[in-house]
C-alpha positions in Angstrom: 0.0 0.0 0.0 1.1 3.4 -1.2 2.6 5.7 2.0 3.7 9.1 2.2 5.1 10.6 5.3 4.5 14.5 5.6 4.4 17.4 7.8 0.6 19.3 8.5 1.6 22.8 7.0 -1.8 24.2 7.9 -1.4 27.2 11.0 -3.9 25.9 12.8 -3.3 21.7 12.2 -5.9 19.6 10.9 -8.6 21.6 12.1 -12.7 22.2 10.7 -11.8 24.1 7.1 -8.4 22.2 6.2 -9.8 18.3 7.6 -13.1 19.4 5.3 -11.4 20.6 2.3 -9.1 17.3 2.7 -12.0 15.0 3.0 -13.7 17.1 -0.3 -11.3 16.1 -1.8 -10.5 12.8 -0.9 -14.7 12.0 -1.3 -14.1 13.1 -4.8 -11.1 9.7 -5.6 -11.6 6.7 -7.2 -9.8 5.1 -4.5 -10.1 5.1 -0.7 -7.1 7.1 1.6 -6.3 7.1 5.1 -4.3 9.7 7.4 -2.3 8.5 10.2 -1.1 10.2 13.3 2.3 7.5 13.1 1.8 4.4 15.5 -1.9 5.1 15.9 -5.1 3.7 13.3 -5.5 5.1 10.3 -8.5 6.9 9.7 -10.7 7.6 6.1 -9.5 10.6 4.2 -13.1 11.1 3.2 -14.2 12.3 6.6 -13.6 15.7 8.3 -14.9 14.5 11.1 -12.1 12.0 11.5 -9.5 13.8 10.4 -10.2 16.4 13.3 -10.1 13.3 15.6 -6.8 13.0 14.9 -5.4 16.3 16.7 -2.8 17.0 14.5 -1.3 20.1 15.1 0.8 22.1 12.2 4.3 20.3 11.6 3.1 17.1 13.1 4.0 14.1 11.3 0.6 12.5 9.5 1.0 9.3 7.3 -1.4 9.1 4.3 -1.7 6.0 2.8 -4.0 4.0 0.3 -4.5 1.8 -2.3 -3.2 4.4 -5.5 -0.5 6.1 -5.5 -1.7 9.3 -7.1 -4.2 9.5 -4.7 -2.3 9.3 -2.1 -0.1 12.1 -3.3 -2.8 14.6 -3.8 -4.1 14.0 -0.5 -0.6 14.2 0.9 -0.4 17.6 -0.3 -2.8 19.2 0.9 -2.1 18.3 4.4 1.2 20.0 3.5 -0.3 22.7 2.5 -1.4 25.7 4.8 -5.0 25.3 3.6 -6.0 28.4 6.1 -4.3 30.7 3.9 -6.5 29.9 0.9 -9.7 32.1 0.3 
């Protein structure tokens, strides 16, 4: 299974407006993806909800993982990305 390591660029973590535009766009994939806090369960990409349960703050280490590679790379970019920057 496809894994990329990355580092939460968003200021405020993974918090309500970066976990939902995340799970937008991981709802909108072919395929399924998971984010990780590392040694803890993986939970589904597709779900803001979840992705808040994670409490990852910004430059925390999250591991996104799934079944296609591509996928897994556009969802590991975003959580790279300071997504409370964007308007």
């Amino acid at each position: 299974m496809p894994t990329q390591t990355v580092t939460v660029g968003s200021s405020v973590g993974l918090h309500a407006r970066p976990a939902s535009i995340i799970a937008d766009a991981a709802a909108d994939l072919d395929s399924e993806v998971f984010l990780a806090v590392p040694g803890e369960e993986p939970v589904d990409a597709g779900s803001s909800l979840l992705i808040m349960t994670l409490g990852a703050g910004p430059g925390d280490t999250i591991e996104v993982s799934g079944d296609d590679e591509a996928d897994v790379a556009a969802i590991a970019a975003l959580v790279a990305k300071d997504l409370d920057a964007e308007d």
